[in-house]
N, C-alpha and C positions, 0 to 999 in steps of 0.2 A: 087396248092395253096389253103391255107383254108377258107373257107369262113369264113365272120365278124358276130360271134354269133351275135344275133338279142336282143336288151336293152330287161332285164327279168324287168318289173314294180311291183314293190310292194304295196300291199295295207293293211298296217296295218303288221300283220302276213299273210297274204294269198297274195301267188304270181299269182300273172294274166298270163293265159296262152298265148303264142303269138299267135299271130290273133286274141286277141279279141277287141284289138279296131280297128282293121280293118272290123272284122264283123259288129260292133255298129255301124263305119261310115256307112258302106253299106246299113246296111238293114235302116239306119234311111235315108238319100237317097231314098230308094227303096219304104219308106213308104209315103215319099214328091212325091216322081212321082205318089204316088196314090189319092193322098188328104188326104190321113190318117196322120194331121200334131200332132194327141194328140199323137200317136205311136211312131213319129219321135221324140218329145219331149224326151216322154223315154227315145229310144236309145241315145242322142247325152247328157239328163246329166248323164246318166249311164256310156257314155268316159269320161264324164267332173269330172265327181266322181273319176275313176278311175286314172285321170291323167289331173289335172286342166292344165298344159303347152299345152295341143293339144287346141290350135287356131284355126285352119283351121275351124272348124265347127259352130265358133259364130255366122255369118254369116246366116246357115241355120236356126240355131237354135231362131236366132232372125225372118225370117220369118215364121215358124213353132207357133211359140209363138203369131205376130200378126192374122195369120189365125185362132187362137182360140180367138179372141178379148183379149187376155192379154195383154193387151199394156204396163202397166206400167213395165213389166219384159221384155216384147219385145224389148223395149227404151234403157232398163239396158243393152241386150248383143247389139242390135246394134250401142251401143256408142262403146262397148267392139271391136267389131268387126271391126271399122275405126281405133279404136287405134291401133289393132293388126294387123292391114291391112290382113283380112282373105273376102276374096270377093272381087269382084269390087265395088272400094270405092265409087264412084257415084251412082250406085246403091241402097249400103246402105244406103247415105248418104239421099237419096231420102226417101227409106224403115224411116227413120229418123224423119224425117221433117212430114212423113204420119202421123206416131204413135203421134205425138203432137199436129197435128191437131184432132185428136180423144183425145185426154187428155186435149185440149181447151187451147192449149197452145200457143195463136195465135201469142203473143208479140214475143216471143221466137223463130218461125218458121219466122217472118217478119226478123226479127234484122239478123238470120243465114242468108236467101237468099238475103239480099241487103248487107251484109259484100260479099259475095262469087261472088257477080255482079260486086261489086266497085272493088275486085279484081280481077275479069275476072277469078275467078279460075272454071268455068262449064265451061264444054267443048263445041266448040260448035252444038254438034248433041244433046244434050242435055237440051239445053237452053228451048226450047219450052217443056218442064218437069217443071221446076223448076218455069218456068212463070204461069203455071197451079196452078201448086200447092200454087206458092204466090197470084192468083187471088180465087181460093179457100179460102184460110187461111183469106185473106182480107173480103173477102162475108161473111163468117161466124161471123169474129170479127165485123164485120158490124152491122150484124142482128140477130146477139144474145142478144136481149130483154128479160131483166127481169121481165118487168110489163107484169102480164098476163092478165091485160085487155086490150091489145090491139087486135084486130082484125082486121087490116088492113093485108093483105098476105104476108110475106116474102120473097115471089119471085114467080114472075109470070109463065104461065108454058110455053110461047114461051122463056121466060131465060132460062127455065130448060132443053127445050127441045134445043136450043142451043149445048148443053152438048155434048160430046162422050157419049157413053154406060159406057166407064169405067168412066168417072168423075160423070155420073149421078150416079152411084151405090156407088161412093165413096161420094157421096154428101149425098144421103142416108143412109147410115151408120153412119156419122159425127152426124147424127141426133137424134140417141140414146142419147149423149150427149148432148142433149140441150135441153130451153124451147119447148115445142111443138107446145104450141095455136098457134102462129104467121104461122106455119106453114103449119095446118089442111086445109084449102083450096086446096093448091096445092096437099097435101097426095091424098084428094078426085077427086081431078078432074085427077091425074097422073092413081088411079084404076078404071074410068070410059071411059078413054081416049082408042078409037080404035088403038092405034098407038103405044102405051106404050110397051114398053118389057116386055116378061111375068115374067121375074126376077125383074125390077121395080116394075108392078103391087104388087109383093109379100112384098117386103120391104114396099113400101107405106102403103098395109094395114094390115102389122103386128105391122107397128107404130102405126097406127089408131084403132088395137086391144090393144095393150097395155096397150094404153092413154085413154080406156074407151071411144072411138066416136061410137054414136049408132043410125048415121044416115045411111038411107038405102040405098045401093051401087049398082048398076049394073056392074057385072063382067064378062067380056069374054075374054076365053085362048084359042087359037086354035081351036077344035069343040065344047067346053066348056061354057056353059053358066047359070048365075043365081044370084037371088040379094040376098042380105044379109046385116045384119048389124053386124060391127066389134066385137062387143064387145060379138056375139055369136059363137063367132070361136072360134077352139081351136092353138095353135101352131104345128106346124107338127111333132113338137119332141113327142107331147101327143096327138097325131092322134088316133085312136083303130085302126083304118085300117090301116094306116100305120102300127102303130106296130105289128100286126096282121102280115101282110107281112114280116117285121123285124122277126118274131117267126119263123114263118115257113121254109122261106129261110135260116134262123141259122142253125137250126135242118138238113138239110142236106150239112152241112158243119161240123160236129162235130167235127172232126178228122183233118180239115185243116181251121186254124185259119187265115192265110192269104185271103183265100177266104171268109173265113165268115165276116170278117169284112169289105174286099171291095162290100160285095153286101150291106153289110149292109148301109153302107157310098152310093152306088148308088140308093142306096131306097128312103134315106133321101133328096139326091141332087133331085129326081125327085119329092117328096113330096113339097121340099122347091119353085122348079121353077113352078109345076102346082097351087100353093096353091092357093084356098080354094078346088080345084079338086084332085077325083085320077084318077085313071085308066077307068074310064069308065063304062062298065056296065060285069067285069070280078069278079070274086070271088077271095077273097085275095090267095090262094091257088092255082089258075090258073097267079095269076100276082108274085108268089112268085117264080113259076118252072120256067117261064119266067127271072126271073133276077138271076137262077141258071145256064142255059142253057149260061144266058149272061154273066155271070163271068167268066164261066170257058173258053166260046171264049177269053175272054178278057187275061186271066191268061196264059192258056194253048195248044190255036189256036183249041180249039173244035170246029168241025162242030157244026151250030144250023141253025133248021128248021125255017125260016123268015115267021113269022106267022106275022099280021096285029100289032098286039100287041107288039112281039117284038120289030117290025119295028119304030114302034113308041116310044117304051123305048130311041131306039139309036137315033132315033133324036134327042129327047128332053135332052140325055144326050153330045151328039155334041154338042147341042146349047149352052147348061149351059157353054162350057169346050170352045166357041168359043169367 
């Protein structure tokens, strides 16, 4: 019996060869399992170009989108994506409800969770999600003040520290969006606090760089320690040692694009979580062979010699990923 020739897709005059949008799903997948969600991007409107009917990928495509803070295009597929029911719809619907609280869209995220309550449509392993994120959505509509002379604190840091690690970080983030003065208390006292996560401490006071605060901080990350005032930081994306590290690690990867950019993306997640630290008292060139040696474990299952250094790379990248 013959097989069912496989749909030849056309695009314009040029016919697409089959498997290529099997490839595009895959490797845009393969570059989400890596963090690399601008790559995945890519891939999935590269299928979507090629053949707006494939559904199936709104879904990624809308979280890929939010991990680059693009919300307001993230919003666009994941409305796409409940309508086409491509994912688990609770899920999205959540992924949903996030992106609008970062667009300060708070009326709109209230009025959906208490329609979806009155109709008991969350499920109930769920519930305690949707109740976060409406308690969330409420605080922020709350004490999002426009008058910037106020200085009373926005939320105190036994509230904040209340928190899971994930609503704290997601709380943090919400905060790009907003007035900031009400909140510069807590930013300060969250990067001086022993107890703080060192992903917290970093968001705290890259707001606090941002917003020009050029009061002087005492900071400690694991063996790391030292004071500083915000406003003389630079952001880890314009590090010189960072990038510096970024160069070098590139450069032996010339030939494999894959690994270049996942060491490159593990440079930057370790820049982002020790920040305002790097690596210690190593030479960008000794900490660059180090996250060469560790990509390719990672990639490839290479042996690599657990030097001090290394060992310490994997922690700190365990921890970001935990």
């Amino acid at each position: 019996m013959r097989k069912k020739p496989k749909r030849v897709i056309q695009k314009g005059n040029v016919v697409v060869f089959p498997g290529t949008l099997e490839r595009l799903h895959r490797e845009g997948k393969e570059a989400m399992e890596r963090d690399l969600h601008d790559e995945a991007i890519e891939h999935f409107e590269a299928l979507l170009d090629i053949d707006p009917e494939e559904t199936s990928i709104l879904d990624l495509l809308a979280i890929s989108l939010y991990e680059t803070k693009d919300f307001e295009r993230a919003k666009e597929y994941a409305l796409l994506a409940m309508q086409n029911q491509s994912g688990d719809y609770i899920e999205i619907l959540e992924l949903y409800l996030s992106i609008s609280i970062q667009l300060r869209q708070y009326e709109e995220v209230e009025l959906t969770i208490q329609g979806l309550m009155e109709k008991q449509m969350i499920p109930q392993d769920s519930i305690r999600k949707f109740q976060y994120l409406r308690e969330l959505n409420n605080r922020l509509a709350n004490r999002y003040i426009e008058d910037s002379t106020l200085e009373e604190p926005a939320m105190e840091l036994d509230d904040f520290l209340q928190m899971t690690a994930h609503e704290q970080q997601d709380f943090l983030l919400s905060l790009q969006n907003q007035q900031l003065k009400p909140f510069v208390p807590l930013l300060v006292e969250l990067v001086q606090y022993e107890d703080s996560l060192p992903v917290v401490k970093t968001y705290a006071l890259l707001l606090l760089q941002q917003n020009g605060v050029e009061e002087r901080l005492y900071i400690r990350k694991y063996h790391f320690e030292t004071e500083t005032i915000p406003t003389r930081l630079v952001s880890p994306e314009d590090d010189l040692f960072i990038n510096e590290v970024q160069f070098i690690a590139k450069s032996r990867f010339e030939k494999d694009p894959t690994a270049s950019e996942l060491a490159m993306n593990l440079i930057l997640k370790y820049g982002i979580m020790l920040y305002p630290f790097h690596w210690g008292p190593y030479t960008a060139e000794e900490v660059a062979e180090a996250y060469v040696a560790y990509t390719k474990h990672l990639l490839y299952g290479k042996t690599v010699d657990e030097t001090s250094l290394l060992q310490f790379i994997r922690s700190v990248d365990e921890e970001m990923d935990g």
